[in-house]
C-alpha positions as a Python dict, from the first residue, in 0.01 Angstrom:
ca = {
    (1, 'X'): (0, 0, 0),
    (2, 'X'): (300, 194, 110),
    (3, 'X'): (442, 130, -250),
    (4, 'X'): (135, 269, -414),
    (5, 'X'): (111, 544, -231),
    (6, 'X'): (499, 654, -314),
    (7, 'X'): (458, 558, -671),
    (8, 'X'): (70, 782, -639),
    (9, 'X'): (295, 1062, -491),
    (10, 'X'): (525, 1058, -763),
    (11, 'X'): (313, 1042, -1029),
    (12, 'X'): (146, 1360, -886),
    (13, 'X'): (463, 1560, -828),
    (14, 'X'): (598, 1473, -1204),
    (15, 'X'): (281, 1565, -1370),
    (16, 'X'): (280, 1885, -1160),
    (17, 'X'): (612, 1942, -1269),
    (18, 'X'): (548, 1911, -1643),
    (19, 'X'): (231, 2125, -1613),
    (20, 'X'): (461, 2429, -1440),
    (21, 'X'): (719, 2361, -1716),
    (22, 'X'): (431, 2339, -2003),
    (23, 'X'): (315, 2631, -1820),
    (24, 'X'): (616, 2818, -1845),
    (25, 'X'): (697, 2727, -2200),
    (26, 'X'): (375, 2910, -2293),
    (27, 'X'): (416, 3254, -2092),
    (28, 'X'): (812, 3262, -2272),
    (29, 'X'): (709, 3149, -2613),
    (30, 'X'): (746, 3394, -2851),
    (31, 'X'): (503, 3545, -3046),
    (32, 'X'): (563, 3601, -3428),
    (33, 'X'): (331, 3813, -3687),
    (34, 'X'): (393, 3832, -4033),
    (35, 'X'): (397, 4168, -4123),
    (36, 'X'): (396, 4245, -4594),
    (37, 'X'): (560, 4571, -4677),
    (38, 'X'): (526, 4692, -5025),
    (39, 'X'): (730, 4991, -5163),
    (40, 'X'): (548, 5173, -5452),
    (41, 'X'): (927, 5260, -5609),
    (42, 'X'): (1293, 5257, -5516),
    (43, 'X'): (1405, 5637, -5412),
    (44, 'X'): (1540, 5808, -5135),
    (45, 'X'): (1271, 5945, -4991),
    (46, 'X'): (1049, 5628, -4944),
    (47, 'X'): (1360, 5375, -4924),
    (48, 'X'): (1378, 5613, -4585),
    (49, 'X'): (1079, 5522, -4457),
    (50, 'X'): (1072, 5138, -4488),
    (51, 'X'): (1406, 5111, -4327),
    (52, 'X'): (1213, 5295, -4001),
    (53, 'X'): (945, 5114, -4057),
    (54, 'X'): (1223, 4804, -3996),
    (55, 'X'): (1412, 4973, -3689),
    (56, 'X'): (1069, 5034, -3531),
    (57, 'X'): (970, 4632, -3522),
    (58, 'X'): (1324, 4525, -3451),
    (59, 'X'): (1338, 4811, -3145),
    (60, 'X'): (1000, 4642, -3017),
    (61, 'X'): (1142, 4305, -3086),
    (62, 'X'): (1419, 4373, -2853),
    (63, 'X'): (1224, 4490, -2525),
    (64, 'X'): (932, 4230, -2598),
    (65, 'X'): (867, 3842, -2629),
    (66, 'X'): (741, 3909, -2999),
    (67, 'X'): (885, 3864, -3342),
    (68, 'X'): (794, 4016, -3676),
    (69, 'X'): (838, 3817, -3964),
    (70, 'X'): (867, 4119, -4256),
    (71, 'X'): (768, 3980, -4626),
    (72, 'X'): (929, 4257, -4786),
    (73, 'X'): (869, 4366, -5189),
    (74, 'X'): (883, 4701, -5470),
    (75, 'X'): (649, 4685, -5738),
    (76, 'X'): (858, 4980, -5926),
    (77, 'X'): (536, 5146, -5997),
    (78, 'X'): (386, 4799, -6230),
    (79, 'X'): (17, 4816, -6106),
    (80, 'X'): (90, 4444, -6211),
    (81, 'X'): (388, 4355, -5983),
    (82, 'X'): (174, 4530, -5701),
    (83, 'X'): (-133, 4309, -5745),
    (84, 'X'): (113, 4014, -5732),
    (85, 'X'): (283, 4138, -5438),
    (86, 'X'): (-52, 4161, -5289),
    (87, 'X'): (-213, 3862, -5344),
    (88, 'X'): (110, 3698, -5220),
    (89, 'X'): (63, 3874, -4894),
    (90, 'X'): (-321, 3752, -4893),
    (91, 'X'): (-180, 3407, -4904),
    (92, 'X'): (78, 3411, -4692),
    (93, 'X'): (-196, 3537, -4442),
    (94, 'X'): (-3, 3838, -4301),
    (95, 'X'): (-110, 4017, -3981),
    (96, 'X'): (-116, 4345, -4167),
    (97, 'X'): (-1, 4495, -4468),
    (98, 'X'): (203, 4791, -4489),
    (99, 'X'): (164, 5091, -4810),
    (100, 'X'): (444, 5324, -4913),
    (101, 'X'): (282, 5584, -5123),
    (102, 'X'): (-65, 5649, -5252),
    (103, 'X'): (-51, 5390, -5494),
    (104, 'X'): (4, 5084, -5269),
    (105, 'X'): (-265, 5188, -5046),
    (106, 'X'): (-550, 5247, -5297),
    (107, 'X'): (-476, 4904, -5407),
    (108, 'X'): (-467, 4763, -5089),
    (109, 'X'): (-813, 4896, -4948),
    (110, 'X'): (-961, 4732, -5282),
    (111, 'X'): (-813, 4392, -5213),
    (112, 'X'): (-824, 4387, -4831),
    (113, 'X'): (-1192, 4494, -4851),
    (114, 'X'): (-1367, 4115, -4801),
    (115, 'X'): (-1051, 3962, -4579),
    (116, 'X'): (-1054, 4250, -4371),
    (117, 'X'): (-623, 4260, -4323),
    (118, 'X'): (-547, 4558, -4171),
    (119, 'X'): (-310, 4788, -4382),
    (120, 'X'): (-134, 5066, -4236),
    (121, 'X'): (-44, 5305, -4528),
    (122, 'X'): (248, 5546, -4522),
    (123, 'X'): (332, 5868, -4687),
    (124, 'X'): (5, 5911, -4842),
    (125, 'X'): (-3, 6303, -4943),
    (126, 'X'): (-407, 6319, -4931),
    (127, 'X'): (-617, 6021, -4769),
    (128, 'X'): (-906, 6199, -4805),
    (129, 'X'): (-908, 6307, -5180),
    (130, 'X'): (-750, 5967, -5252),
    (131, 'X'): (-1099, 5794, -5107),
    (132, 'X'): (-864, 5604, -4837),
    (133, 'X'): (-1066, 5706, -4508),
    (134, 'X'): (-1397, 5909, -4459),
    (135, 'X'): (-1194, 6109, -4209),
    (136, 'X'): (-881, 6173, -4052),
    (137, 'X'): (-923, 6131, -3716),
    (138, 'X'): (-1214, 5805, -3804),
    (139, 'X'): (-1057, 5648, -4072),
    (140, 'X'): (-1375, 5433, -4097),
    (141, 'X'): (-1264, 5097, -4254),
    (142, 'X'): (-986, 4882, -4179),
    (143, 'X'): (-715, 5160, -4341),
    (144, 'X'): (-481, 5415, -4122),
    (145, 'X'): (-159, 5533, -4161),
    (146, 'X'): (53, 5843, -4211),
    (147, 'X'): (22, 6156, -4425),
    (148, 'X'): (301, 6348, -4575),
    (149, 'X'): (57, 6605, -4643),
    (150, 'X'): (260, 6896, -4773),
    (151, 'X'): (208, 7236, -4705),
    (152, 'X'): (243, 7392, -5049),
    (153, 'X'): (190, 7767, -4930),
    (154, 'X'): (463, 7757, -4724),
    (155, 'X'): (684, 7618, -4997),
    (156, 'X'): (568, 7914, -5209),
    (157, 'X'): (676, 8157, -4957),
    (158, 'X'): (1009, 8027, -4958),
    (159, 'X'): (1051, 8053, -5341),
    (160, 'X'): (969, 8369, -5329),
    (161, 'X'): (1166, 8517, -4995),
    (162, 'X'): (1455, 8392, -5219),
    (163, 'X'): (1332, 8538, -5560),
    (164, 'X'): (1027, 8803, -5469),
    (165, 'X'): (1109, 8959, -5811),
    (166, 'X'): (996, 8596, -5962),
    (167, 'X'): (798, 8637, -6282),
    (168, 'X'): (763, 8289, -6379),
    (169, 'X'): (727, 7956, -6226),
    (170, 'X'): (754, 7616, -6353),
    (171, 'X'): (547, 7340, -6235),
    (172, 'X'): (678, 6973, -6277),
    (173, 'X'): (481, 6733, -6141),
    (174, 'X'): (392, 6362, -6291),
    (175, 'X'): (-3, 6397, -6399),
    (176, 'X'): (-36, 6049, -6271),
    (177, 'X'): (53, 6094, -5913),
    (178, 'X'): (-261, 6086, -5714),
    (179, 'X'): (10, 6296, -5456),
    (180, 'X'): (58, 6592, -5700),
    (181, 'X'): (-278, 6687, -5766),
    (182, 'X'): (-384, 6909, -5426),
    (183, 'X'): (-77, 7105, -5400),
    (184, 'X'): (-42, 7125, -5802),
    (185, 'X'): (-388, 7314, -5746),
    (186, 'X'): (-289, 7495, -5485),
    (187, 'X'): (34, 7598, -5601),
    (188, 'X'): (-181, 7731, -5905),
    (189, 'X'): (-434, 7905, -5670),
    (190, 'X'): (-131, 8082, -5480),
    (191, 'X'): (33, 8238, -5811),
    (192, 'X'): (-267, 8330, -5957),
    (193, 'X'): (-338, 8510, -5619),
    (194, 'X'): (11, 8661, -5632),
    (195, 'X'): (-16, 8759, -6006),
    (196, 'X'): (248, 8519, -6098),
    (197, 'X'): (314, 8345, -6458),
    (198, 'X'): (354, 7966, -6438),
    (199, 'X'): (364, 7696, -6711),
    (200, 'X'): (335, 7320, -6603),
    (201, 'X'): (567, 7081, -6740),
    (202, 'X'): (534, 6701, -6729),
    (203, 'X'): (662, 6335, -6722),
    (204, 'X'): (603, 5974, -6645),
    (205, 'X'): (946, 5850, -6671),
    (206, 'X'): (1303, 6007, -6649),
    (207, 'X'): (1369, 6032, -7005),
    (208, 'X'): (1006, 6256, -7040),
    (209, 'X'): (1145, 6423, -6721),
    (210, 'X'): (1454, 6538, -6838),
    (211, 'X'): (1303, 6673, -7181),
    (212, 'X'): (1071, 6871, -6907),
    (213, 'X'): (1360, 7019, -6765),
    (214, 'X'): (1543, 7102, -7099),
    (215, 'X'): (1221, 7293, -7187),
    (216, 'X'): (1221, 7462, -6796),
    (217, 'X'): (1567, 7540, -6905),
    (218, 'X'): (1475, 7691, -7243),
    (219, 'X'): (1194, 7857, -7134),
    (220, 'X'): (1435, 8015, -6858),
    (221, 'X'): (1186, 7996, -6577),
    (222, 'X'): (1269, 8141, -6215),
    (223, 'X'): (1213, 7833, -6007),
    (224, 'X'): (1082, 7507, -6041),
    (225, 'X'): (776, 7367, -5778),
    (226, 'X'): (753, 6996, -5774),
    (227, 'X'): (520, 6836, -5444),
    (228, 'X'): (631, 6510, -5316),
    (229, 'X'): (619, 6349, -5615),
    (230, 'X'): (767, 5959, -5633),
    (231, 'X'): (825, 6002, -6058),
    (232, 'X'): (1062, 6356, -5993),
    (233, 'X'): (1183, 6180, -5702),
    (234, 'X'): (1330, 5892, -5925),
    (235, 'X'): (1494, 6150, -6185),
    (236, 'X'): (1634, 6417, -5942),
    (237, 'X'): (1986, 6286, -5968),
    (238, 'X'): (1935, 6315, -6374),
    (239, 'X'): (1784, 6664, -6363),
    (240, 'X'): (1959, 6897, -6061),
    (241, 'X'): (2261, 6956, -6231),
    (242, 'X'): (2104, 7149, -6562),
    (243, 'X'): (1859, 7297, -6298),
    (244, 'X'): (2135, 7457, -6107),
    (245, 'X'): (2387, 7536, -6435),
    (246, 'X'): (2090, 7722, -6544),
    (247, 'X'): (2071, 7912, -6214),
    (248, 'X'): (1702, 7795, -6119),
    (249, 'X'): (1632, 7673, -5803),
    (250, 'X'): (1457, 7354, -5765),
    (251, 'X'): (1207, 7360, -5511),
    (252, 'X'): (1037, 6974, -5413),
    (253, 'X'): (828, 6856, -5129),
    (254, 'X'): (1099, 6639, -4962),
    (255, 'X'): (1457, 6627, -4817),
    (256, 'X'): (1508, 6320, -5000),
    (257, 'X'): (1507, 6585, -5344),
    (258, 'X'): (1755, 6803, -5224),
    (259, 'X'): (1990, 6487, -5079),
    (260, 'X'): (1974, 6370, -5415),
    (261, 'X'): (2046, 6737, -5574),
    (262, 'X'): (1728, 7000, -5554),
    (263, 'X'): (1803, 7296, -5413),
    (264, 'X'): (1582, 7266, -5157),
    (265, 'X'): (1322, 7000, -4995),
    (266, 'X'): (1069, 7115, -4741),
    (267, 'X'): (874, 6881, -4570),
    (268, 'X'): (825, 6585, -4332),
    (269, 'X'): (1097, 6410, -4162),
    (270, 'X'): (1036, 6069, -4355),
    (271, 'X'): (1280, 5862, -4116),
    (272, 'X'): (1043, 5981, -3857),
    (273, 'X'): (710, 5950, -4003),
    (274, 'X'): (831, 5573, -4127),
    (275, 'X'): (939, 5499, -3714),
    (276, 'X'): (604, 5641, -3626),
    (277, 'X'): (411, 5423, -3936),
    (278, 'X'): (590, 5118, -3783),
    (279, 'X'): (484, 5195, -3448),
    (280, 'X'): (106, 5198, -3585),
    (281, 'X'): (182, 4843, -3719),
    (282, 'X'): (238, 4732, -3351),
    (283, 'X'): (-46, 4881, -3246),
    (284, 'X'): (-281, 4722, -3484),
    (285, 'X'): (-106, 4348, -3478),
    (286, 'X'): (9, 4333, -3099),
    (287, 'X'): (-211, 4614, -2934),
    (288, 'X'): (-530, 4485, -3175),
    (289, 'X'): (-568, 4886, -3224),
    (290, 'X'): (-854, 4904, -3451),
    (291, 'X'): (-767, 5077, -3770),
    (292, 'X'): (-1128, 5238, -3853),
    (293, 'X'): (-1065, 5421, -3491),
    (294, 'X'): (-703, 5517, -3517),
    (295, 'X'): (-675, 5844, -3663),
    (296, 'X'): (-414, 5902, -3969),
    (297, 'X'): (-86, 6040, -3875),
    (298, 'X'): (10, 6390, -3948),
    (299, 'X'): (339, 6579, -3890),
    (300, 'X'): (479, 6929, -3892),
    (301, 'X'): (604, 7057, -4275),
    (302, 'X'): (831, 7305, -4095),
    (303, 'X'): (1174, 7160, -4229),
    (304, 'X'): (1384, 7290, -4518),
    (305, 'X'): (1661, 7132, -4625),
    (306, 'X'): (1912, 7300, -4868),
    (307, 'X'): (2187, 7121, -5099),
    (308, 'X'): (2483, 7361, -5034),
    (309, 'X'): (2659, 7199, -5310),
    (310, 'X'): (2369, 7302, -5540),
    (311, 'X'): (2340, 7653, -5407),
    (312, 'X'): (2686, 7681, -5477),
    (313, 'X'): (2644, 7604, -5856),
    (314, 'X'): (2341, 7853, -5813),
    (315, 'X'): (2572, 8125, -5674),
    (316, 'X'): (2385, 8150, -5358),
    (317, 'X'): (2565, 8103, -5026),
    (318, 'X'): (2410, 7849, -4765),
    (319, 'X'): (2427, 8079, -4436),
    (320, 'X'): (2244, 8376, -4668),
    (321, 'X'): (1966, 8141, -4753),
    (322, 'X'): (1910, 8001, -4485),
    (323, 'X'): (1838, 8353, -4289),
    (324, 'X'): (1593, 8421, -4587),
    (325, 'X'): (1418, 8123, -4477),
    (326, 'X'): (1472, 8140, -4115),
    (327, 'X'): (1100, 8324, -4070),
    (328, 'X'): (918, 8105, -4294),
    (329, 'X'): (1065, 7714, -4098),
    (330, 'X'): (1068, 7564, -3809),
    (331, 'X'): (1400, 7426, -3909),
    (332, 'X'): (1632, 7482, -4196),
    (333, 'X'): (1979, 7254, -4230),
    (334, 'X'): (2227, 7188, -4481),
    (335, 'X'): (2295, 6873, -4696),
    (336, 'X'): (2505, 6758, -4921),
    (337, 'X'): (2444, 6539, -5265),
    (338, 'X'): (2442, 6159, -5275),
    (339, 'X'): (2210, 5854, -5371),
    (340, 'X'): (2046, 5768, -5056),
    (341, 'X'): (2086, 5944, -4698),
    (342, 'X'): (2305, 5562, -4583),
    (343, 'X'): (2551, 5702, -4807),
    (344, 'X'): (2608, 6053, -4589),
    (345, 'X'): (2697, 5833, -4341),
    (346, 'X'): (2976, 5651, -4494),
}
């Protein structure tokens, strides 16, 4: 009886012992979600924000018991490729999708529509005018992100505290960038206001771009306005130089333009606003934040950046501009030219 009793006894303590240890496994056990990122194009501006986008799950990663598992992809602007991309993402069953630029997100809301995925989009100029929420602050569906909505007044103001004698200004924009058409209009709005000439010049791919900018050059405009515009983005390093031989100052709605040779970008911080887009994709997968509640990001335009190699080719001296701009930014600080803002580091 003794015997049974000892062997009962042990039988109970083991089994207690692998229920702590079972117990135990499951409060250490790491969680993983599978997180699809899709970048509309490869430039500097949104190449920026997917690498935050990164930092901010792997900095989460490393205080918590939780792993992301990033399906990472660029469509290079093939409505095509995207779809693909997509669907791959449906069937991988991701946790949430992830859209850098306009593009990517109006895509995803029409395929995420029926599964219900949540997609947090990123630098998206306009939500609203792009039909991705039915407000900011209520996105109202299962879409929320962050805006690089650009403040295209202020960017006026700059171009002319640098040039208030300005007669004419060029417009180049991409027609088919859902992101150019609100400040495109109101860039139009504020010269005819101001009594200013401008002429709009256009392209879909770098070679159309750079015949644009011959015909800026020929036309021997005063400055150039371009919004955050991926297609301009992608040409900059193939256009600044006859920009700034010419002696007109390319104005574009990101730093990312004047890193890669603009003479100035004014707009978001895009390594910040891609940290604070991943930190909206913990939210939604860890937190269960529910994206038709979460209102869209929004951030401060106040920063100009200025290429002092450019101004230099301009004849304009960094310290002068930059007390010319002084009243209109927040922030104004120098840069230099090169491919992608890794490269200023090296």
């Amino acid at each position: 009886m003794k015997n049974t009793l000892k062997k009962l006894a042990a039988l109970i303590l083991a089994l207690s012992l692998t229920l702590t240890f079972c117990a135990a496994s499951a409060e250490g056990e790491t969680k993983t979600y599978k997180i699809g990122i899709c970048n509309f194009v490869d430039d500097a501006s949104l190449n920026q924000i997917v690498e935050n986008i990164r930092a901010a799950l792997a900095d989460y990663e490393a205080e918590n018991n939780v792993k992301f598992e990033i399906l990472y992809d660029n469509c290079n602007a093939d409505a095509a490729v995207m779809t693909q991309i997509i669907e791959k993402f449906i069937a991988e069953k991701v946790d949430a999708m992830v859209g850098v630029a306009t593009p990517v997100a109006v895509t995803m809301q029409g395929m995420t529509e029926e599964n219900g995925i949540p997609v947090i989009f990123s630098a998206v100029s306009d939500p609203l005018a792009a039909g991705l929420v039915e407000s900011l602050e209520a996105p109202g569906a299962n879409l929320t992100g962050t805006s690089d909505f650009l403040d295209t007044n202020a960017m006026m103001n700059l171009i002319f505290a640098l040039k208030p004698e300005a007669a004419k200004i060029a417009l180049l924009y991409d027609m088919g960038q859902d992101a150019s058409t609100t400040p495109i209009a109101a860039a139009k709005a504020y010269l005819d206001e101001k009594g200013v000439a401008y002429a709009e010049y256009n392209g879909t791919t770098t070679a159309e771009v750079q015949l644009a900018v011959d015909a800026i050059v020929t036309d021997k405009c005063d400055a150039v306005f371009t919004p955050s515009d991926n297609t301009i983005m992608t040409a900059e390093l193939s256009i600044y130089e006859a920009l700034a031989v010419a002696g007109i100052p390319h104005f574009a709605g990101a730093d990312s333009f004047a890193l890669n040779g603009a003479f100035a970008g004014y707009g978001v911080d895009y390594a910040n606003l891609g940290y604070e887009t991943g930190k909206m994709v913990i939210d939604a997968v860890v937190g269960g934040a529910d994206p038709a509640q979460t209102p869209v990001k929004t951030f401060d335009n106040g920063t100009a950046t200025i290429n002092t190699e450019t101004a230099e080719l301009i004849g304009l001296n960094y310290d002068d501009v930059a007390a010319l701009f002084a009243p209109f930014c927040t922030k104004v600080q120098p840069i230099t030219t090169a491919e992608s803002f890794g490269d200023l580091a090296q």
